[in-house]
C-alpha positions as a Markdown table, in Angstrom:
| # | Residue | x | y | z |
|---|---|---|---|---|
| 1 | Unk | -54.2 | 47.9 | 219.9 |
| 2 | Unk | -55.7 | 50.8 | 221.6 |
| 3 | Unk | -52.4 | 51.2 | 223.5 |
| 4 | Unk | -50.6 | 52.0 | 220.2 |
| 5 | Unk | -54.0 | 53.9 | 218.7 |
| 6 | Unk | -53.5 | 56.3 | 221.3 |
| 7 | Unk | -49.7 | 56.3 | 220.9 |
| 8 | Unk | -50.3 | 57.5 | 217.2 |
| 9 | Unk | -52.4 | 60.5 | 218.4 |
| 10 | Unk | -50.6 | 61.5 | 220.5 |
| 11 | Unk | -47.9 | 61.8 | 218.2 |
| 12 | Unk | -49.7 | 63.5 | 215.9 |
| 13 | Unk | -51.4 | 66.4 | 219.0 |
| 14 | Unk | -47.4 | 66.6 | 220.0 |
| 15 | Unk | -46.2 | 67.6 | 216.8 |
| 16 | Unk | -48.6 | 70.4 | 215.9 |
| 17 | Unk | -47.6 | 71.4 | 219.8 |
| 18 | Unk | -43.7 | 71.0 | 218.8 |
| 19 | Unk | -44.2 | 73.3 | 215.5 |
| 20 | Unk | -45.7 | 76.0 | 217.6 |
| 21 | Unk | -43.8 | 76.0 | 220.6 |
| 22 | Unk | -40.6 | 75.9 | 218.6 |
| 23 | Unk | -41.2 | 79.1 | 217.2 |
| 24 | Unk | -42.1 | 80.5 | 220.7 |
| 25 | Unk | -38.6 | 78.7 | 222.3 |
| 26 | Unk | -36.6 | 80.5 | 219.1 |
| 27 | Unk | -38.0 | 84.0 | 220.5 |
| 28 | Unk | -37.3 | 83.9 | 223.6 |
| 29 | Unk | -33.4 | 82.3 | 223.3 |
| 30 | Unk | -32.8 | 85.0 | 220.9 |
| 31 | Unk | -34.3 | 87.9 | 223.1 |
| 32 | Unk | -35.1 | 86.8 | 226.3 |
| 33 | Unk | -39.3 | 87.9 | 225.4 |
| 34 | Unk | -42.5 | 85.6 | 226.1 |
| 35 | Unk | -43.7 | 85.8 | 222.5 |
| 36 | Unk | -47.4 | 85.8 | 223.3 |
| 37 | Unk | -48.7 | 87.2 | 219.4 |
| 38 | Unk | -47.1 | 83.5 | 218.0 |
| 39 | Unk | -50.6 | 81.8 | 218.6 |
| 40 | Unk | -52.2 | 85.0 | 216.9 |
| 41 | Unk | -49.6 | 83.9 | 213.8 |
| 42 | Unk | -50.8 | 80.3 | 214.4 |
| 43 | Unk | -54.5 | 81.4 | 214.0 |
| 44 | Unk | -53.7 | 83.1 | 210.9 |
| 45 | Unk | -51.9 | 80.4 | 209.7 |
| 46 | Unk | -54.7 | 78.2 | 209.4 |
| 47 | Unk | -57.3 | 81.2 | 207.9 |
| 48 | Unk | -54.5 | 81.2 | 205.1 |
| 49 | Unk | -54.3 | 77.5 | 204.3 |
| 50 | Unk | -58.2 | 77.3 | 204.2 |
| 51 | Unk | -58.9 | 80.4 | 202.4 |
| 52 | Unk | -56.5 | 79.6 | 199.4 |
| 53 | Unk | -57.3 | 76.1 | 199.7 |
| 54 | Unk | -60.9 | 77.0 | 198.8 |
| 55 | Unk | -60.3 | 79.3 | 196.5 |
| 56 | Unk | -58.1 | 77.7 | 194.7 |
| 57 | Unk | -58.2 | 73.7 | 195.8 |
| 58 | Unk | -54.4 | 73.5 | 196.3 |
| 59 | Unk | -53.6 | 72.7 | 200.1 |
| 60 | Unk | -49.7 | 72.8 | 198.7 |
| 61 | Unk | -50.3 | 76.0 | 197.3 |
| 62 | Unk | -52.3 | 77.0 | 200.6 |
| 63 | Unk | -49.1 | 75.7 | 202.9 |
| 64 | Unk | -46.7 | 78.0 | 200.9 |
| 65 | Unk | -48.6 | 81.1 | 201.0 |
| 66 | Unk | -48.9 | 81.0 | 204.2 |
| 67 | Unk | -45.6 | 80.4 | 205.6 |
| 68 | Unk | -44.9 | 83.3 | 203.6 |
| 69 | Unk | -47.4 | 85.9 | 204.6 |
| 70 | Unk | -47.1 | 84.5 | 208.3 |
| 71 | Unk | -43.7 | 84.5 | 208.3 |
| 72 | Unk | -43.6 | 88.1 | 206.8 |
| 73 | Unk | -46.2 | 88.9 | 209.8 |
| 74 | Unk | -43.8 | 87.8 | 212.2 |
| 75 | Unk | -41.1 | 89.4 | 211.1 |
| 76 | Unk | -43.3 | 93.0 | 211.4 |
| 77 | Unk | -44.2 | 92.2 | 214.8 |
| 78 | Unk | -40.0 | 92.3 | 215.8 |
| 79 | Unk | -39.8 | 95.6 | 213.7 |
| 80 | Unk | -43.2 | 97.3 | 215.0 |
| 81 | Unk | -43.4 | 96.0 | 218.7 |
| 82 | Unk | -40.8 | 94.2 | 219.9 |
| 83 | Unk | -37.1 | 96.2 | 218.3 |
| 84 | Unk | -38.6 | 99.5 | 220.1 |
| 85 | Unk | -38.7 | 97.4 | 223.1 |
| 86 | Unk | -35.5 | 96.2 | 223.5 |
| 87 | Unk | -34.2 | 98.6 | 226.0 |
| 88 | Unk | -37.3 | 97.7 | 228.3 |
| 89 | Unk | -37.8 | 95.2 | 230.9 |
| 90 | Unk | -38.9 | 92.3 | 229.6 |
| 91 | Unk | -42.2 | 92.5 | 231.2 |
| 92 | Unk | -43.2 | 95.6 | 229.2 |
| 93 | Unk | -42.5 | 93.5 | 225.9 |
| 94 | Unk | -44.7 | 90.8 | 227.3 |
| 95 | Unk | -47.4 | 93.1 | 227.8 |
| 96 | Unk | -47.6 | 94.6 | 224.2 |
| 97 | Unk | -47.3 | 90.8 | 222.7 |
| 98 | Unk | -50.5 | 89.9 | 225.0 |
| 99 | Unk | -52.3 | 93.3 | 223.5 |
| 100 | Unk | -51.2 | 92.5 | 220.2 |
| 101 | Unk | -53.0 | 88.8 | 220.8 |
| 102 | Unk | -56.0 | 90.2 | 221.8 |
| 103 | Unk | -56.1 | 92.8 | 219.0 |
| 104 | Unk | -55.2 | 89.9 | 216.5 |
| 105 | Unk | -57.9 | 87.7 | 217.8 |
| 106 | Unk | -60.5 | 90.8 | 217.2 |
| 107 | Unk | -59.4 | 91.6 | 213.8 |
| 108 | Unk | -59.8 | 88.2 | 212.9 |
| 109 | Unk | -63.5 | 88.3 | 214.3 |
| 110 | Unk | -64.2 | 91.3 | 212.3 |
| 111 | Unk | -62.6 | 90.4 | 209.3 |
| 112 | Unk | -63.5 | 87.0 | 208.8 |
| 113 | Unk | -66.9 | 86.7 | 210.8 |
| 114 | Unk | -67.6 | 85.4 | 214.4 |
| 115 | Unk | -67.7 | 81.7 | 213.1 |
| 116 | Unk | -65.1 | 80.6 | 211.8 |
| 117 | Unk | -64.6 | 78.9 | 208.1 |
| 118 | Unk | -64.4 | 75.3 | 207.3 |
| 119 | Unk | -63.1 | 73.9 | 204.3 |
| 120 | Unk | -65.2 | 73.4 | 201.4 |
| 121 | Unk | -63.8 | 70.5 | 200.0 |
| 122 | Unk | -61.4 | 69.4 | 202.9 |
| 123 | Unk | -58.4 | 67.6 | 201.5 |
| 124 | Unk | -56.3 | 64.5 | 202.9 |
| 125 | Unk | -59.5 | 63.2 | 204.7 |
| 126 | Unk | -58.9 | 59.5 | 202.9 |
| 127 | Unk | -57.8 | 57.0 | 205.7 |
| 128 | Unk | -54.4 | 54.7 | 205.8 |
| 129 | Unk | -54.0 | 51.2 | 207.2 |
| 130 | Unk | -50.9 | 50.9 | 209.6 |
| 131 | Unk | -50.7 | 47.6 | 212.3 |
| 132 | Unk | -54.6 | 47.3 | 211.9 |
| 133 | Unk | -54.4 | 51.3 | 213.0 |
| 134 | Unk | -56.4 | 53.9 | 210.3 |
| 135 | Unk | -55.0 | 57.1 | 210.3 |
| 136 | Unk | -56.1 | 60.0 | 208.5 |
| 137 | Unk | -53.9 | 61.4 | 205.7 |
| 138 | Unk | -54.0 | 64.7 | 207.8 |
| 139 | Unk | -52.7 | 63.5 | 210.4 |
| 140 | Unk | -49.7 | 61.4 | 208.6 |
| 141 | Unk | -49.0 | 64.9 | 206.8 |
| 142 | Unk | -48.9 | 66.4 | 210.2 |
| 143 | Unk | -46.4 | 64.0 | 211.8 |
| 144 | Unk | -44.1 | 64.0 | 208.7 |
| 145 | Unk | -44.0 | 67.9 | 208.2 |
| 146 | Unk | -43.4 | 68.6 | 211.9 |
| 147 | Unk | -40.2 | 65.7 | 211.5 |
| 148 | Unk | -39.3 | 67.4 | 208.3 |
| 149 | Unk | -39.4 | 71.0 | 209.2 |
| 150 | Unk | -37.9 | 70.2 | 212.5 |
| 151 | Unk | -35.2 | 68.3 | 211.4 |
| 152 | Unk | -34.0 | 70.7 | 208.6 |
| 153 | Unk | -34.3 | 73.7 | 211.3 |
| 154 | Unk | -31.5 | 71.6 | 213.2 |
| 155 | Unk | -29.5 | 71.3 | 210.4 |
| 156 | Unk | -29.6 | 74.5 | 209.7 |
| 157 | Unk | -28.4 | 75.5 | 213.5 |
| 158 | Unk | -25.4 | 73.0 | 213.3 |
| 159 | Unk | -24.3 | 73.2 | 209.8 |
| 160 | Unk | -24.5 | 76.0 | 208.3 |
| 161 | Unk | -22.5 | 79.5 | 208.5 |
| 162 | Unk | -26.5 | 81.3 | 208.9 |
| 163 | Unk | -27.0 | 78.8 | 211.8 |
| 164 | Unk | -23.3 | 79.7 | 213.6 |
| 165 | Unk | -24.6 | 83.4 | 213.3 |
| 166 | Unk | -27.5 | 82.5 | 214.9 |
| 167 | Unk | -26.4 | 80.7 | 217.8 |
| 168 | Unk | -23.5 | 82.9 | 218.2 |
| 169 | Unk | -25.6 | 85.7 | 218.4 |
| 170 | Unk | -28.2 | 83.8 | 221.1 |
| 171 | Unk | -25.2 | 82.9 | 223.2 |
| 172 | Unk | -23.3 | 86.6 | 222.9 |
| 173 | Unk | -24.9 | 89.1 | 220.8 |
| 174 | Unk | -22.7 | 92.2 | 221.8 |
| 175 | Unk | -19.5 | 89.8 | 221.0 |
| 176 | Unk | -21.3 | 88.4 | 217.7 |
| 177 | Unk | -22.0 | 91.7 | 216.2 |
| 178 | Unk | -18.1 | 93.2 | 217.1 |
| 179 | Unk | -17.2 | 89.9 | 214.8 |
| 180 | Unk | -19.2 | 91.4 | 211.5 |
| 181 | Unk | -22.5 | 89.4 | 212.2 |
| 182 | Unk | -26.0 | 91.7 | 211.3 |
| 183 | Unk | -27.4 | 90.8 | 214.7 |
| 184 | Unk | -30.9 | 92.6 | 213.2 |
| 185 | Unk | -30.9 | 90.3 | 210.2 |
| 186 | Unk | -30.4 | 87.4 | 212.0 |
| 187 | Unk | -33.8 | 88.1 | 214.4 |
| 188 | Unk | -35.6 | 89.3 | 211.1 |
| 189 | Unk | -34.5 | 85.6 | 210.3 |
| 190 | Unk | -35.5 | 84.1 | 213.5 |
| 191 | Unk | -38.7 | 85.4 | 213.6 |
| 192 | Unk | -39.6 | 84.4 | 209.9 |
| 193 | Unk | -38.8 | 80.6 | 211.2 |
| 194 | Unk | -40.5 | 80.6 | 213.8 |
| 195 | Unk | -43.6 | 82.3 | 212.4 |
| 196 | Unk | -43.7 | 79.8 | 209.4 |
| 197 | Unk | -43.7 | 76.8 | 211.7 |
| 198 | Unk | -46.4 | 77.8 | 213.4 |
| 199 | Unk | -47.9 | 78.7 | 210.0 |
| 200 | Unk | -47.7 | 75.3 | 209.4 |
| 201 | Unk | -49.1 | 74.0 | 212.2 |
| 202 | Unk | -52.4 | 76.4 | 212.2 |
| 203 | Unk | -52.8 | 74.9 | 208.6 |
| 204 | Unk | -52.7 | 71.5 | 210.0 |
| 205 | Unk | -54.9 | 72.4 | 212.6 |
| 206 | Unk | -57.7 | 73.6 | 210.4 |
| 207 | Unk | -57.5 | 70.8 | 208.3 |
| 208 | Unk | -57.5 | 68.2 | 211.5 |
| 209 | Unk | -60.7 | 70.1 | 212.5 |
| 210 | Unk | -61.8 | 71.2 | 209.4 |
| 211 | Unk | -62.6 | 74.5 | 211.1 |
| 212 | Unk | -60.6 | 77.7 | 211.9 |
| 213 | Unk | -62.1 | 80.4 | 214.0 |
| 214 | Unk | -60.9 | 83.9 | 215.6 |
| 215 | Unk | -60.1 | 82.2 | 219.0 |
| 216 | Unk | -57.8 | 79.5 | 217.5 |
| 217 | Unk | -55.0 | 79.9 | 219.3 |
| 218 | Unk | -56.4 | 80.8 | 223.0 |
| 219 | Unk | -55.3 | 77.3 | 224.2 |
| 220 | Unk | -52.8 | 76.9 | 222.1 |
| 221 | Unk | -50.8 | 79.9 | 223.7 |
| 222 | Unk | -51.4 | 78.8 | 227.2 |
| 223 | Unk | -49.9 | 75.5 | 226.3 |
| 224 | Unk | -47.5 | 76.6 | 223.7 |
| 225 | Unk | -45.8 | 78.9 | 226.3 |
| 226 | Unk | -45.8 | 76.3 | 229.6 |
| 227 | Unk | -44.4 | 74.1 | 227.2 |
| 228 | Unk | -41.2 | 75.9 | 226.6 |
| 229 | Unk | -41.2 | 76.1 | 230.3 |
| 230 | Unk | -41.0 | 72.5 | 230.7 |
| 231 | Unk | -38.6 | 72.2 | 227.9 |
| 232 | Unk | -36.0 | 74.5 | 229.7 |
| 233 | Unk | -37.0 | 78.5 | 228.5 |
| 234 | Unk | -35.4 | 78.9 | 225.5 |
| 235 | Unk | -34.0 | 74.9 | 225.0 |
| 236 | Unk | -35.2 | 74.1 | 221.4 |
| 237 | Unk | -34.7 | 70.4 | 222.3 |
| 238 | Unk | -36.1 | 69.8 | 225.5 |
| 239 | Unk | -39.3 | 71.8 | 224.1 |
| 240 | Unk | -39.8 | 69.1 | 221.6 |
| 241 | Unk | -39.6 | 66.7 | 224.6 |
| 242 | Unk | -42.3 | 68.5 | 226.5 |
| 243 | Unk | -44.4 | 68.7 | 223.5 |
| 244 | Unk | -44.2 | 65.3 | 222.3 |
| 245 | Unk | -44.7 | 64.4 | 226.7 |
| 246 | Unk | -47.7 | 66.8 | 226.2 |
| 247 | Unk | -49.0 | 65.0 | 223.3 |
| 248 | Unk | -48.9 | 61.5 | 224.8 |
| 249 | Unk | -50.4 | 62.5 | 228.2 |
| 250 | Unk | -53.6 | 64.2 | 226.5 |
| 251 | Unk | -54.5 | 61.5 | 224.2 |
| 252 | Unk | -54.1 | 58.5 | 227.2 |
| 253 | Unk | -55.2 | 61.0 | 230.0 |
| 254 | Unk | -58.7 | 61.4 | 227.7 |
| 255 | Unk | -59.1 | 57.5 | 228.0 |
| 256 | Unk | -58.1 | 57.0 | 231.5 |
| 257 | Unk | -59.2 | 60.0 | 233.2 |
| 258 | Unk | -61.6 | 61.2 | 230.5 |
| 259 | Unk | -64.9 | 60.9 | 233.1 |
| 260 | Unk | -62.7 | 63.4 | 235.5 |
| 261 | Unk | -61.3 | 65.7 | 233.4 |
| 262 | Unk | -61.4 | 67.2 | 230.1 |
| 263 | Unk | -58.9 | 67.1 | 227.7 |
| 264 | Unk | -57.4 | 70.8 | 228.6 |
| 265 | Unk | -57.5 | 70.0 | 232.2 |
| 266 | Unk | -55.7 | 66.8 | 232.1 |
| 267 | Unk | -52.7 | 68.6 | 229.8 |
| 268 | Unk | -53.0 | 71.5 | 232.4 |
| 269 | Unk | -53.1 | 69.1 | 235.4 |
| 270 | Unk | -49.6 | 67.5 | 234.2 |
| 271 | Unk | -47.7 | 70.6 | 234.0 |
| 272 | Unk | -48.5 | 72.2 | 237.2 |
| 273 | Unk | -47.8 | 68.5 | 238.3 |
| 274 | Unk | -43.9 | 68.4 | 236.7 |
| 275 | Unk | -43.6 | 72.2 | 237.2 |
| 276 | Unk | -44.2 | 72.0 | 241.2 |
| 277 | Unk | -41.4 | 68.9 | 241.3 |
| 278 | Unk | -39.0 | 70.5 | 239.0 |
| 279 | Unk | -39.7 | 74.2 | 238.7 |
| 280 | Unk | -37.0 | 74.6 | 236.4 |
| 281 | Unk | -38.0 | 72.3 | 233.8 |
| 282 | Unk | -37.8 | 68.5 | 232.7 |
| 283 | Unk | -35.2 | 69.1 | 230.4 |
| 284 | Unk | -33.1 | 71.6 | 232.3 |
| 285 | Unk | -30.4 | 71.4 | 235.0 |
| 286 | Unk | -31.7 | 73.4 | 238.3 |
């Protein structure tokens, strides 16, 4: 039973990874940019959920405000730091996304106190019954919204005309735009997706933890962005791989290797691991 136990969390720690690193593999497909300022979005994801949660005891309500004002965030970053950037290296983009982080994470500290908030009434902490397995309601929610948010994202890509834009314009922008598609409102677009997912996510996170503080999304970048590298750079579907793989490793490697290494380390140990035998990525050809 504690085989499947740990099954189920990892599950649950690979979907909040697949809802951030999504986001982060969307980026960089569409313009070739390490998107380092997503796990600032994450963090301020979750200060949204538990802010209007407690002020107004709605965690639905919570979930929708912040996918918009995240999503709205993100889209600001492409217009105010990254569309000036274009013309750049890459690198130079990379280095205003990991100054934008910092700044993030310090305007969250002064804002919102050194601390962090908790919620004051935290919702979906009742319990379900599952193969003799209790799972929180949290973490149910979590699984579901990443499966639900995922899966529509998809469908949007294959089967709709805004999701042939958008891969047309991954796969040959300069070609897509001489066809009549508004390559700028198609990365607004991109960047509002990928922002509310990890919206989402940060919500979930806070109310996993019940706590959500300025530094939030320190680990979660480092691992959000080697697990797009694992996935293939820019391969929405072999990220979900490596973050579900992430997931499962963590939540066994703290049972079986627990008295070696912490949690971080053990996530950390695996990917230089796979990344020394395949540099190019589990899911991608060499």
């Amino acid at each position: 039973m504690l085989f499947f136990e740990l099954f189920m969390q990892g599950l649950v720690q690979g979907s909040i990874y697949a809802l951030i690193a999504v986001g982060l593999a969307l980026v960089y497909g569409l313009l070739r940019v390490l998107h380092v300022a997503h796990a600032g979005l994450f963090t301020l994801g979750g200060y949204c959920g538990v802010l209007v949660t407690n002020a107004t005891g709605s965690l639905t309500l919570a979930l929708v405000v912040a996918v918009i004002i995240v999503g709205i965030a993100g889209m600001a970053i492409y217009r105010l730091c990254y569309q000036p950037l274009l013309s750049q290296p890459p690198y130079i983009a990379l280095i205003a996304s990991i100054g934008l982080f910092i700044a993030m994470e310090e305007l969250y500290r002064l804002v919102f106190g050194p601390y962090g908030l908790s919620f004051q009434d935290p919702p979906l902490q009742g319990s379900v019954s599952l193969l003799d397995m209790h799972l929180k309601s949290a973490e149910i929610i979590t699984m579901l919204a990443a499966v639900i948010l995922i899966g529509g994202l998809g469908l949007l890509a294959k089967r709709t005309r805004i999701g042939t834009a958008w891969r047309a314009t991954v796969t040959a922008p300069e070609m897509a735009e001489s066809f009549g598609i508004n390559i700028v409102m198609v990365r607004y677009l991109n960047f509002f997706i990928g922002s509310a997912l990890a919206a989402v996510a940060g919500v979930m996170v806070a109310l996993l933890n019940n706590l959500v503080e300025p530094t939030m999304g320190s680990v979660a970048s480092y691992k959000a962005l080697a697990i797009i590298v694992l996935g293939g750079l820019g391969n929405v579907p072999g990220t979900l791989g490596a973050a579900l793989a992430l997931g499962l490793i963590e939540s066994y490697g703290t049972i079986y290797l627990g008295d070696l290494l912490d949690r971080d380390a053990i996530a950390f140990a695996f990917l230089i691991l796979v990344l020394i035998m395949r540099p190019q990525g589990l899911f991608a050809r060499a």
